[in-house]
Residue frames as a rotation matrix with the C-alpha (Angstrom) as fourth column:
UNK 1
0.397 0.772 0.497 13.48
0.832 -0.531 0.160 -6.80
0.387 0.349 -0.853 4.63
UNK 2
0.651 0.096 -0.753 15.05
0.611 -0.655 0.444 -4.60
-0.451 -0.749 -0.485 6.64
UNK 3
-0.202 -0.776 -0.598 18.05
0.210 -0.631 0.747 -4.14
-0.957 0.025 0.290 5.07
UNK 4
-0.179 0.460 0.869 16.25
0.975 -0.035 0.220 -3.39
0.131 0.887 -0.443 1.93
UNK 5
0.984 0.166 -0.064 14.42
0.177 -0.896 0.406 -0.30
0.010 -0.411 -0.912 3.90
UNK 6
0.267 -0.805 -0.530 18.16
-0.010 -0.552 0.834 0.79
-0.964 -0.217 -0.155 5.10
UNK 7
-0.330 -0.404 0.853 19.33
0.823 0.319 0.470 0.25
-0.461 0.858 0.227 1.25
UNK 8
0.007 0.622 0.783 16.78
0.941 -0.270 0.206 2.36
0.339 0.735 -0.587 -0.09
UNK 9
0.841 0.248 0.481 16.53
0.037 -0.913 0.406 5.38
0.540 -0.324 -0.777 2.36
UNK 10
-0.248 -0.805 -0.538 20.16
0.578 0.323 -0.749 5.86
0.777 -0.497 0.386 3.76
UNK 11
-0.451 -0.025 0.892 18.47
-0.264 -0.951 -0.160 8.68
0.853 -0.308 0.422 5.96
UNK 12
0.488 0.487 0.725 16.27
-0.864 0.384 0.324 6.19
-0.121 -0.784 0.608 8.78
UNK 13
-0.805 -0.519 -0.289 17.08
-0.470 0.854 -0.223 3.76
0.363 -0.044 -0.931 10.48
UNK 14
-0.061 0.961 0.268 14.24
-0.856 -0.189 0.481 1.75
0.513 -0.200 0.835 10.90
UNK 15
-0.784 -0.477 0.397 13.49
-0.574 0.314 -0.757 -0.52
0.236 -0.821 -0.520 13.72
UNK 16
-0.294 0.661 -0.690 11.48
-0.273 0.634 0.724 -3.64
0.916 0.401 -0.006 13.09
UNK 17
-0.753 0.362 0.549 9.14
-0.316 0.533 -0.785 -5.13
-0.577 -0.764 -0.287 17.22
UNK 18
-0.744 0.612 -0.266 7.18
0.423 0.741 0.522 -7.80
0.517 0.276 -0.810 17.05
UNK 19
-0.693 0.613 0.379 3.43
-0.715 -0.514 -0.475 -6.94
-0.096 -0.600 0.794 18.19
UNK 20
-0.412 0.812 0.413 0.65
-0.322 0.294 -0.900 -9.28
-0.852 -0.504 0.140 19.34
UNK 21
0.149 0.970 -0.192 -1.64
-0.091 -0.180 -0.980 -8.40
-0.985 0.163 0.062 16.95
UNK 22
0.819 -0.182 0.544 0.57
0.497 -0.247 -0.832 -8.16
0.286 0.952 -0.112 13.88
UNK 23
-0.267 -0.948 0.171 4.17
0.952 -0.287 -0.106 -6.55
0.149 0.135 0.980 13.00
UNK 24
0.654 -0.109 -0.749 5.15
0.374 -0.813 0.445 -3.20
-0.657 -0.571 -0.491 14.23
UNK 25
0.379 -0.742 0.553 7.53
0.830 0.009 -0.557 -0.56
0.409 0.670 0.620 13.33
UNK 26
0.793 -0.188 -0.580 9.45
0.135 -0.873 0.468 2.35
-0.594 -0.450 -0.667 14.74
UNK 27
0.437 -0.730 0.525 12.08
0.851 0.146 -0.505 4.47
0.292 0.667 0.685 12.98
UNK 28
0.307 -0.661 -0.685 14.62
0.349 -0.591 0.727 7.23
-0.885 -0.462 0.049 13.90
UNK 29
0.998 -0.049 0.036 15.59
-0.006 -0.663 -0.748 9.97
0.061 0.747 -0.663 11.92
UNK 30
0.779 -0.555 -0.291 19.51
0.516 0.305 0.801 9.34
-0.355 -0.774 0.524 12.02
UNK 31
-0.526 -0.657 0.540 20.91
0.840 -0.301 0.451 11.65
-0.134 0.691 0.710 8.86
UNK 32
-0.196 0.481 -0.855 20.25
0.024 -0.869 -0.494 15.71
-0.980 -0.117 0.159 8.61
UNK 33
-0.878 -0.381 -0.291 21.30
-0.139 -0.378 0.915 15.01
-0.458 0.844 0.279 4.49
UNK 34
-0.069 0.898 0.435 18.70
-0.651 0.289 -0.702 15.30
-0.756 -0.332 0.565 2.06
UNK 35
-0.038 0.300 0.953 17.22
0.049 0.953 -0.298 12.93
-0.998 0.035 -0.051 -0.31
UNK 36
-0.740 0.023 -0.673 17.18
-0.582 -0.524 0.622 13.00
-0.338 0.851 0.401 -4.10
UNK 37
-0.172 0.813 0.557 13.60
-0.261 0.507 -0.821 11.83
-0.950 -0.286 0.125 -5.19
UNK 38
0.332 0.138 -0.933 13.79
-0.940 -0.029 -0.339 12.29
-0.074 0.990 0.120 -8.68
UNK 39
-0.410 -0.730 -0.547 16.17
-0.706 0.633 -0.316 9.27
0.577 0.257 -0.775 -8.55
UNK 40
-0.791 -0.136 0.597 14.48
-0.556 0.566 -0.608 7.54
-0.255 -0.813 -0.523 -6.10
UNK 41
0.204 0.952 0.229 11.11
-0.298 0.283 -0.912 7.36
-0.933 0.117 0.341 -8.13
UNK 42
0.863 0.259 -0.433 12.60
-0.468 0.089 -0.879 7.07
-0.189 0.962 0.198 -11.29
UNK 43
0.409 -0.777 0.478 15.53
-0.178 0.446 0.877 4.83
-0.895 -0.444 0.044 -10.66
UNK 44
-0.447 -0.803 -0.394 18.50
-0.853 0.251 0.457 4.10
-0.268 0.541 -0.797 -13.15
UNK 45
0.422 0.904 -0.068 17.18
-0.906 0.418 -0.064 0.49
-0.030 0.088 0.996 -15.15
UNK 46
-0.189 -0.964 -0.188 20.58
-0.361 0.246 -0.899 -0.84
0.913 -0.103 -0.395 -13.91
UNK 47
-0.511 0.165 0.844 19.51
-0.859 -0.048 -0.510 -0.37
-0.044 -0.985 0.166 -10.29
UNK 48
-0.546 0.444 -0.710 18.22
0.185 0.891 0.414 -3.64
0.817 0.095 -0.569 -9.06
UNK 49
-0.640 0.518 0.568 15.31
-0.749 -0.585 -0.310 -2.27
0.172 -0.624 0.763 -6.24
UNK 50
-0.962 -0.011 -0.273 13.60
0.026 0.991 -0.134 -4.48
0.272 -0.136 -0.953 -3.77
UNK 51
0.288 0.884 0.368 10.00
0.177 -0.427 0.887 -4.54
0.941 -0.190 -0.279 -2.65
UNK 52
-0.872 -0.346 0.348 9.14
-0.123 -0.532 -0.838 -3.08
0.474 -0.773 0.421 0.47
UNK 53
0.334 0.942 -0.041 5.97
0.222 -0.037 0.974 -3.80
0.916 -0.335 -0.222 2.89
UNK 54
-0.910 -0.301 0.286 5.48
-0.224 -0.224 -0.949 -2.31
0.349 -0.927 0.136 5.83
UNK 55
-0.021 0.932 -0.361 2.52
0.115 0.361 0.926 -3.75
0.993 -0.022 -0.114 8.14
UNK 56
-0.993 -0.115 0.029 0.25
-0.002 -0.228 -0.974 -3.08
0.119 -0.967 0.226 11.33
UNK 57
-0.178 0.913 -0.368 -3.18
0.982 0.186 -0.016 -3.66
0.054 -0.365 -0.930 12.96
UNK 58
-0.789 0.129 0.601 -4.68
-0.353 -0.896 -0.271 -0.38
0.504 -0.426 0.752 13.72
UNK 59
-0.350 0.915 -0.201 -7.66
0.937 0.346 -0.059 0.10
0.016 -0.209 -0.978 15.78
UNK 60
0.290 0.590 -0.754 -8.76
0.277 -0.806 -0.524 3.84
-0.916 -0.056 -0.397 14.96
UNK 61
0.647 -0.138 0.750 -8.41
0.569 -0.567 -0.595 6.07
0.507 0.812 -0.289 11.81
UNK 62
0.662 -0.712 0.234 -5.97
-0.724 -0.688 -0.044 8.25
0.193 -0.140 -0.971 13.55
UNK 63
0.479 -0.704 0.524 -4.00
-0.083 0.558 0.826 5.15
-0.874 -0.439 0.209 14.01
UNK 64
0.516 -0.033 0.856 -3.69
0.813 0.333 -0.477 5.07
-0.270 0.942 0.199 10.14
UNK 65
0.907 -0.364 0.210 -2.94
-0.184 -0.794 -0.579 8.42
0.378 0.487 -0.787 9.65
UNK 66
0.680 -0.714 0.170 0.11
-0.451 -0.224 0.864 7.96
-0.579 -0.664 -0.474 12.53
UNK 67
0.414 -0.156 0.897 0.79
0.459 0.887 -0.057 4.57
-0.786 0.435 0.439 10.33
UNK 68
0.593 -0.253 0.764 0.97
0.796 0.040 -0.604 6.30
0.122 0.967 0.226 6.81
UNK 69
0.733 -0.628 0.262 3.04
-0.606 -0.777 -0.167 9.52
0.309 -0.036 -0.950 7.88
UNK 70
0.287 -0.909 0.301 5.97
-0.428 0.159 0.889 7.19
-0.857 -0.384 -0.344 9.64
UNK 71
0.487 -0.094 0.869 5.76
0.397 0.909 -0.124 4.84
-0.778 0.405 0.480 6.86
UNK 72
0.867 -0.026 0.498 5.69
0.497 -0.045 -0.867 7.25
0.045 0.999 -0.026 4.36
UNK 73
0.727 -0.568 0.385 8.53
-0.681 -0.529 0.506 9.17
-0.083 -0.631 -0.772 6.25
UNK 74
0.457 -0.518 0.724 10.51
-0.235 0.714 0.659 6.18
-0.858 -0.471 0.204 6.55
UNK 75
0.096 -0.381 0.920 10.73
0.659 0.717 0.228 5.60
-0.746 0.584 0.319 2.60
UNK 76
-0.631 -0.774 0.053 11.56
0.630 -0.471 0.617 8.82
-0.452 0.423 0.785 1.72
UNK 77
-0.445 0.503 0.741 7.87
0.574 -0.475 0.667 10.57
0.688 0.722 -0.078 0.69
UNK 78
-0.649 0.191 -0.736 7.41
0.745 -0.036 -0.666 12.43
-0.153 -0.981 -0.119 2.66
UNK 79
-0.923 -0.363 -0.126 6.40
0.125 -0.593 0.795 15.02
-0.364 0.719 0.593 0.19
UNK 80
-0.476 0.802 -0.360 2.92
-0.066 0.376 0.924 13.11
0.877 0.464 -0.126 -0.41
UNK 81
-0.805 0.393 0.445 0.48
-0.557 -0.242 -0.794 14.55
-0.204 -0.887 0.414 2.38
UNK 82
-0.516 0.752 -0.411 -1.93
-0.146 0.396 0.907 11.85
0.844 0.528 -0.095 1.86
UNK 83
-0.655 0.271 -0.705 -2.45
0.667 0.646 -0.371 10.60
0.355 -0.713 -0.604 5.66
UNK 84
-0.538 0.841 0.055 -5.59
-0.608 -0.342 -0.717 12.93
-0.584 -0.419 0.695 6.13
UNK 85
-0.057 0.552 -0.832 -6.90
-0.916 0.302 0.264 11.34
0.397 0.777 0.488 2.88
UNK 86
-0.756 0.025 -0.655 -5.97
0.348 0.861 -0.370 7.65
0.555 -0.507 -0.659 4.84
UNK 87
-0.967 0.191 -0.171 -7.55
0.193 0.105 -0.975 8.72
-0.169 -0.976 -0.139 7.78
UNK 88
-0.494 0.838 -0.231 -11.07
-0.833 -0.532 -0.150 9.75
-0.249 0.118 0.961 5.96
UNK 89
0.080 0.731 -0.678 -11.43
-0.599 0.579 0.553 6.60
0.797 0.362 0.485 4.35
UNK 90
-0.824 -0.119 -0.554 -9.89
0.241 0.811 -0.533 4.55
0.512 -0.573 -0.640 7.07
UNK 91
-0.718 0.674 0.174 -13.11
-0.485 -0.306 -0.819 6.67
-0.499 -0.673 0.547 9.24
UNK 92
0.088 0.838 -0.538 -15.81
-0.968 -0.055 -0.245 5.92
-0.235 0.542 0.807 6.66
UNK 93
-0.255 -0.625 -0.738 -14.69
-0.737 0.619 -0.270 2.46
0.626 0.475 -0.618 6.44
UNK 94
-0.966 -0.252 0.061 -14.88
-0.133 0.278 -0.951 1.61
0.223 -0.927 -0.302 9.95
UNK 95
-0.479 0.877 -0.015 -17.89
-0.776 -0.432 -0.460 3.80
-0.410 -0.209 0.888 10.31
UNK 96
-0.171 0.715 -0.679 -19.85
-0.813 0.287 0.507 2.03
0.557 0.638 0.532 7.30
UNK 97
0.079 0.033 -0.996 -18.87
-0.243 0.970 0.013 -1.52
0.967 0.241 0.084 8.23
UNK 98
0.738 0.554 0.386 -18.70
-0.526 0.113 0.843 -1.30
0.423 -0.825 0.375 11.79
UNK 99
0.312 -0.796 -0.518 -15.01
0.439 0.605 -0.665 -2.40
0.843 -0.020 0.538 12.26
UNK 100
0.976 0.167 -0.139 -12.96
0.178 -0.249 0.952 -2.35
0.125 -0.954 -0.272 14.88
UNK 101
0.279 -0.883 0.378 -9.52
0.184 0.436 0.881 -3.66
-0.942 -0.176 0.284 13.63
UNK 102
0.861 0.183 -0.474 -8.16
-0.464 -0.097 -0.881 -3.14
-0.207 0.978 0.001 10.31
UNK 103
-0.072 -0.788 0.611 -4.65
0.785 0.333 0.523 -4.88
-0.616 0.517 0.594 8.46
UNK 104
0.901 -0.078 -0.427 -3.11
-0.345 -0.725 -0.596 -1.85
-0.263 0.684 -0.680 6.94
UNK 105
0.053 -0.988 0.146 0.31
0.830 0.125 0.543 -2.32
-0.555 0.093 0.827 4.80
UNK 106
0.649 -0.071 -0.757 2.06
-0.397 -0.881 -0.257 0.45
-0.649 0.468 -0.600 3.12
UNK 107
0.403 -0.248 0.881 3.91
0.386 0.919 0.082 -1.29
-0.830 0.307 0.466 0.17
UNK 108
0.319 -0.255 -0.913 6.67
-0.764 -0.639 -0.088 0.04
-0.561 0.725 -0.399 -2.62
UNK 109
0.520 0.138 0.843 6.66
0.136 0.961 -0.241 -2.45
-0.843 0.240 0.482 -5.18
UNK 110
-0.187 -0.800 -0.570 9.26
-0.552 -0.394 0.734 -2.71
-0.812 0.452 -0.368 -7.59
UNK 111
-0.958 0.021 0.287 8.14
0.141 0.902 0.408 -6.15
-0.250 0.431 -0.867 -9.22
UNK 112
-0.572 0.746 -0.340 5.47
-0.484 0.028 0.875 -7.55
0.662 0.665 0.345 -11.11
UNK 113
-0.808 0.501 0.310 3.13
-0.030 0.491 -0.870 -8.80
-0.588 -0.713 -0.382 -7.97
UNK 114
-0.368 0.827 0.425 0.30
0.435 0.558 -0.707 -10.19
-0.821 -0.075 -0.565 -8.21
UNK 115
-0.936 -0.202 -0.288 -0.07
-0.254 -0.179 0.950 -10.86
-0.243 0.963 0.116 -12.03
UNK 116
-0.425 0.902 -0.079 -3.74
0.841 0.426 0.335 -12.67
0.335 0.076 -0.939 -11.84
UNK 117
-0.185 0.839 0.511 -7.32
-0.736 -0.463 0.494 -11.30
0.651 -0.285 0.704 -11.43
UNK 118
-0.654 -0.274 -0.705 -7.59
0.417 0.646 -0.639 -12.61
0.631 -0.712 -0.308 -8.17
UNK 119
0.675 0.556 0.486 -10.10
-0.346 -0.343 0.873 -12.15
0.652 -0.757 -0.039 -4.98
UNK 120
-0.812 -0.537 0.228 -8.22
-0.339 0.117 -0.933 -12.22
0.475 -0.835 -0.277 -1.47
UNK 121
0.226 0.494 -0.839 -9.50
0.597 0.611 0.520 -14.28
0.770 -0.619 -0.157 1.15
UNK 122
-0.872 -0.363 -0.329 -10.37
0.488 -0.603 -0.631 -11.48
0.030 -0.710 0.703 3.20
UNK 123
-0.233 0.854 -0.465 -13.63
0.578 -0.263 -0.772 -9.66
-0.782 -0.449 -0.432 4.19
UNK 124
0.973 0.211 0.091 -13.14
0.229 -0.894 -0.386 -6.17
0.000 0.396 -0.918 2.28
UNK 125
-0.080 -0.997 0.015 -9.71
0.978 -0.075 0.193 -4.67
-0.191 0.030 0.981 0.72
UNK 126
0.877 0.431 -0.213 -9.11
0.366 -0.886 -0.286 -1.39
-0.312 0.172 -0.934 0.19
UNK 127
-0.093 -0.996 0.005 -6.43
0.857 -0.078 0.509 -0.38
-0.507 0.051 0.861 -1.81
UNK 128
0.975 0.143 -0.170 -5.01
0.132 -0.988 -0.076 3.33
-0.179 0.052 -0.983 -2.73
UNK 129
0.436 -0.867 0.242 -2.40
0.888 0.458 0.041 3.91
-0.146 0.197 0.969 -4.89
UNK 130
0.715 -0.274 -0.643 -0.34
0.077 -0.884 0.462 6.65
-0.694 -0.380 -0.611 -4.09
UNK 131
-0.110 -0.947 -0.300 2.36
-0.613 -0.173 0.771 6.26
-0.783 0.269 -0.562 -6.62
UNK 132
-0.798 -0.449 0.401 2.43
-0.106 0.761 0.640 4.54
-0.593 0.468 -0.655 -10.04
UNK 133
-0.676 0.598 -0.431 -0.17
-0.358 0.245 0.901 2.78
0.644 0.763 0.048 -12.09
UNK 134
-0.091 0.648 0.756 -3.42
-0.912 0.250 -0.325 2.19
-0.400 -0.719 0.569 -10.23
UNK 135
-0.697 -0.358 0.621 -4.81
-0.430 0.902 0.037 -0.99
-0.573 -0.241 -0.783 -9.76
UNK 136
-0.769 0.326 -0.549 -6.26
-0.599 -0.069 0.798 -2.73
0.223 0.943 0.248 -12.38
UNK 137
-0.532 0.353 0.770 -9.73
-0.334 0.747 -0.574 -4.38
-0.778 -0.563 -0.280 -12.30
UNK 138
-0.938 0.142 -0.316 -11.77
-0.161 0.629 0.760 -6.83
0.307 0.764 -0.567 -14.12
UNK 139
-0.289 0.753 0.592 -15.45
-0.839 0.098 -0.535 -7.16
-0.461 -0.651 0.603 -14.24
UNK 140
-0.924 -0.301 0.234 -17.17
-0.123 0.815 0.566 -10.26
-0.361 0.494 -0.791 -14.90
UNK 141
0.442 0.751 -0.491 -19.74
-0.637 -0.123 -0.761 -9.48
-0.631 0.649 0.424 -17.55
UNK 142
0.624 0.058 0.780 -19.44
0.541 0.687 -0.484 -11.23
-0.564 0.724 0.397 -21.31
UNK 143
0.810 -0.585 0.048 -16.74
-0.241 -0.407 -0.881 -8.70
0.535 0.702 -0.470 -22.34
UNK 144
0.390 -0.722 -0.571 -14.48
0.920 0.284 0.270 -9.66
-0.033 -0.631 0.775 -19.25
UNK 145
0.741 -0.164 0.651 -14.11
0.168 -0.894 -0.416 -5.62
0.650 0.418 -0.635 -19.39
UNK 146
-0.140 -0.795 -0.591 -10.66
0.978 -0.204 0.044 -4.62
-0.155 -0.572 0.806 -17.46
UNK 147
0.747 -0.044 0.664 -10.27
0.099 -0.979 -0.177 -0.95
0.658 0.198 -0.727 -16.02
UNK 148
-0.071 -0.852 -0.519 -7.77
0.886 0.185 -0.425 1.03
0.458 -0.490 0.742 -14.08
UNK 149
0.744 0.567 -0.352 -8.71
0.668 -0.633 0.392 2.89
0.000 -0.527 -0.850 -11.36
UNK 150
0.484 -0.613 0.625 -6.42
-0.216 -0.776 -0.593 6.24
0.848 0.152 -0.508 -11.13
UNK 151
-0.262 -0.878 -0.401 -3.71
0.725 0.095 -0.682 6.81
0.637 -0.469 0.612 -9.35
UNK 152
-0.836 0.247 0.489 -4.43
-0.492 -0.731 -0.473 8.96
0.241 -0.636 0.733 -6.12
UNK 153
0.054 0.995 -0.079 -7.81
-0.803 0.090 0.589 6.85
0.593 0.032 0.805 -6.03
UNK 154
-0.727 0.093 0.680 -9.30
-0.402 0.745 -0.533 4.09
-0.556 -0.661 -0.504 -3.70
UNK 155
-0.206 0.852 -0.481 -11.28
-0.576 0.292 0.764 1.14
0.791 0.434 0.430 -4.87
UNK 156
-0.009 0.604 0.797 -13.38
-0.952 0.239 -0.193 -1.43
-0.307 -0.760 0.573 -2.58
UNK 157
-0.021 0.253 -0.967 -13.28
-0.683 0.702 0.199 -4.52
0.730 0.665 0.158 -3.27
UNK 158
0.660 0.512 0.550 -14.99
-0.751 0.428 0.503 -7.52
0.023 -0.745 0.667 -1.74
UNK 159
-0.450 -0.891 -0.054 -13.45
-0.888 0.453 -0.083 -10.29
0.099 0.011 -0.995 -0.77
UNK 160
-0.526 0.364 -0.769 -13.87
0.167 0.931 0.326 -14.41
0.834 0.042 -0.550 -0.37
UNK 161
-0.871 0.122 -0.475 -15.13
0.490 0.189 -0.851 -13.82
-0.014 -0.974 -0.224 3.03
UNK 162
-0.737 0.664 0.127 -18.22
-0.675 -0.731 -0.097 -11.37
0.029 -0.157 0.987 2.42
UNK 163
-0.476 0.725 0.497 -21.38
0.369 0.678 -0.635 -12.98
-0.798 -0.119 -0.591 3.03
UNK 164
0.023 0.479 -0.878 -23.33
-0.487 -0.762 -0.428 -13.10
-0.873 0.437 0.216 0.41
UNK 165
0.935 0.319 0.157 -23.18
0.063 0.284 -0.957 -13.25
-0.350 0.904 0.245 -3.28
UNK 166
-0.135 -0.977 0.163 -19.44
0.834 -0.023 0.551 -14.01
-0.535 0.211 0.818 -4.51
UNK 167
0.272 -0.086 -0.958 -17.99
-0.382 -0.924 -0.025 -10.64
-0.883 0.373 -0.285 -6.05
UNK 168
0.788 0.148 0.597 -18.21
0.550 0.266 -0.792 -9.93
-0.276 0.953 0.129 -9.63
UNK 169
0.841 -0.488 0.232 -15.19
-0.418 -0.860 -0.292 -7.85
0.342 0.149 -0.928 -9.48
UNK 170
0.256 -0.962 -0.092 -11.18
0.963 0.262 -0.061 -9.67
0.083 -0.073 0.994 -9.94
UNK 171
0.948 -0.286 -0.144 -8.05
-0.319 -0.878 -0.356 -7.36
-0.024 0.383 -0.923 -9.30
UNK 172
0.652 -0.705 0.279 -4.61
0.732 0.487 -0.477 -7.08
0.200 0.515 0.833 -10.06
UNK 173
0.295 -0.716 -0.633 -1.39
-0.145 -0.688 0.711 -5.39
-0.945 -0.118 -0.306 -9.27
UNK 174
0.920 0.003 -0.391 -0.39
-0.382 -0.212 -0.899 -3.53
-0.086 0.977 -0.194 -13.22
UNK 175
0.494 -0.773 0.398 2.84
0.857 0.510 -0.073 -5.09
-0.147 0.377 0.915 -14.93
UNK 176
0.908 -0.377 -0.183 5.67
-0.259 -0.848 0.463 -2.16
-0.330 -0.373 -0.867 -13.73
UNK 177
0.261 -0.952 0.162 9.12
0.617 0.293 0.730 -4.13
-0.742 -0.091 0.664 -13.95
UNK 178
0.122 -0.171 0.978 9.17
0.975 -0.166 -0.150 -2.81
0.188 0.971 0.147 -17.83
UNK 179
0.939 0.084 0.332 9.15
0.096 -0.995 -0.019 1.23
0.329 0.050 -0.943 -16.43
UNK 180
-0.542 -0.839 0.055 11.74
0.562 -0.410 -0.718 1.63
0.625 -0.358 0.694 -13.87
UNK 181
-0.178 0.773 0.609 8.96
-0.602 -0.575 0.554 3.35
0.778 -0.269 0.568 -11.83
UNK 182
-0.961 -0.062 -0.269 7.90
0.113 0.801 -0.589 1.88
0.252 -0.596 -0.762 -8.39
UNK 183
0.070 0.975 0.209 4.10
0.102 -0.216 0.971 1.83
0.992 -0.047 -0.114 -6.98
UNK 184
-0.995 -0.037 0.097 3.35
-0.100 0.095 -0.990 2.88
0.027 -0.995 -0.099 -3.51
UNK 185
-0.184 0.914 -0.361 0.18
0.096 0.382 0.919 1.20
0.978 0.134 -0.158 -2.58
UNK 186
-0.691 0.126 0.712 -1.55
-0.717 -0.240 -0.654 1.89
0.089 -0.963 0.256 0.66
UNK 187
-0.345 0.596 -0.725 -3.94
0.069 0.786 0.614 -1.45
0.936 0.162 -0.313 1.75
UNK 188
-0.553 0.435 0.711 -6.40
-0.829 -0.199 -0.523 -1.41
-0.086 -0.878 0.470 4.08
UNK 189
-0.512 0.074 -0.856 -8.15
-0.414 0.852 0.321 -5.06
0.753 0.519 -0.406 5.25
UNK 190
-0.158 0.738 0.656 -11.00
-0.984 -0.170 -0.046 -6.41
0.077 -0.653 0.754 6.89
């Protein structure tokens, strides 16, 4: 994984520590040159481009925000001031549900992941796609209706773990390989 991250961005060097709680990260700025993004989002369909995840416990909304600026720093977007937008929902999140901990990953996905409508075996997901096709969901009515939430948006979705009634709501990462386009997805997990 790493040397994926160094592949992609030749500008950081990023610097993988184990933590406790979950994976860490630190990175160093180690090149003044800059980046060409055009090429980086819209790669060549030659180019053969790997996923990326980056992961970390937080325990506050300003941990998130710290989270999505290095990440997004690290792979080259900086450009995309989202990490106030992180840090509102990661607050209102917390707030609602009364968390303490979250499982955030910041993820550029080149591939066709997760091709099912699928629930995660996880409390509550939040995902926010910052880049690409949003994520696609499925309700389960008698039309089996399928939407896709915008890009720049956040949806909620419950997971296997909620008490309760099972959710009536499947999702899905959209079917990219075929663009040349990557997704940056921001996940947040209870």
């Amino acid at each position: 994984m790493l040397e994926a991250a160094q592949n992609l961005i030749d500008d950081y060097e990023i610097i993988f520590k184990e933590n406790p709680l979950g994976s860490g990260f630190r990175y160093r700025y180690v090149k003044p040159e800059k980046v060409n993004y055009r090429e980086f989002i819209q790669p060549a369909f030659e180019m053969r481009r790997e996923d990326v995840r980056f992961d970390k416990v937080v325990c506050s909304a300003s941990e998130v925000r710290e989270f999505a600026k290095g990440t997004l720093e690290a792979l080259g977007f900086e450009y995309l001031r989202v990490e106030e937008q992180l840090h509102d929902i990661a607050y209102i999140f917390m707030e609602r549900f009364n968390i303490n901990c979250l499982n955030c990953r910041m993820e550029l996905i080149y591939s066709d992941k997760c091709k099912r409508f699928h629930v995660d075996n996880v409390f509550l997901r939040m995902i926010t796609t910052l880049l690409g096709p949003g994520t696609e969901l499925q309700l389960s009515d008698e039309l089996q209706t399928v939407l896709q939430v915008k890009t720049g948006d956040t949806v909620l979705v419950k997971g296997k773990q909620f008490p309760g009634e099972p959710t009536k709501v499947l999702h899905r990462s959209p079917k990219i390989s075929h663009l040349g386009t990557p997704r940056l997805i921001f996940v947040m997990d209870y």
